[in-house]
N, C-alpha and C positions, 0 to 999 in steps of 0.2 A: 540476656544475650549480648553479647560483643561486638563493635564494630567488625571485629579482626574475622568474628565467625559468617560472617554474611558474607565476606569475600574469598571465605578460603576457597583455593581451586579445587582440593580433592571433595568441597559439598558439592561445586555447582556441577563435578562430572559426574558424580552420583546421582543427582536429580537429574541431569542429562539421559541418564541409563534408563534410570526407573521410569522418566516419560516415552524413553523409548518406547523399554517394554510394555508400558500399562497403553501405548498407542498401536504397538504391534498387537495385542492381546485386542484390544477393541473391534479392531480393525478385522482382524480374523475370525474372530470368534463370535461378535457381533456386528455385521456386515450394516445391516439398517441403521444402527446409531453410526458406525464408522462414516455413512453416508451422509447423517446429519449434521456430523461434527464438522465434515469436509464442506458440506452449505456454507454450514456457519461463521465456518474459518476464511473461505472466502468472501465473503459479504463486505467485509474489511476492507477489502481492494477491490473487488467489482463495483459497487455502489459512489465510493468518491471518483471512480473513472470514468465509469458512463457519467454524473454527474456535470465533471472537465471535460468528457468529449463533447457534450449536451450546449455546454458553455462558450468551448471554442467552435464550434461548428457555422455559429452564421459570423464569426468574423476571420474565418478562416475564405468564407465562401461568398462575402460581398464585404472586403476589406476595405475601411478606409484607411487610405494611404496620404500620409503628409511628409514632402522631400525637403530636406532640411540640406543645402550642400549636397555634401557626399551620403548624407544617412537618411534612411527611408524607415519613415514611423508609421506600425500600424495602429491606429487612433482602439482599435476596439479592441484589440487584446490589450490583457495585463493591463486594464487601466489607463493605459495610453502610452506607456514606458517600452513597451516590444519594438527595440528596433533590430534592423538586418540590415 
């Protein structure tokens, strides 16, 4: 197989379609996996987010604050680089 074939646009709209379909088809036709897949696919983005909010939360909520001049650095976020 060919570089040239990996990017042609009329493969990737074709695989475009057929994921549609074979996700409309899941989706309707089998309602319990469509729900599994919908978990699963989420986990992706729920998990690293609660993780970040988990993270930012106590220095969001007893920050320390170092005033440099004009710039106000919060010491606990980002390592110590967050400034506003």
């Amino acid at each position: 197989m060919s570089a040239n074939a990996v990017d042609d646009p009329g493969r990737r709209s074709t695989r475009s379609r057929h994921a549609l379909i074979i996700g409309a088809l899941v989706v309707r036709k089998f309602p319990k996996i469509g729900k599994i897949l919908d978990f699963w696919g989420m986990l992706g983005i729920a998990i690293p987010g609660t993780v970040l909010g988990l993270g930012f939360a106590p220095g969001l909520l007893q920050p320390h604050v170092a005033v440099l001049g004009r710039n106000r650095f919060c010491l606990t976020l980002a390592g110590g680089f967050a400034v506003w």
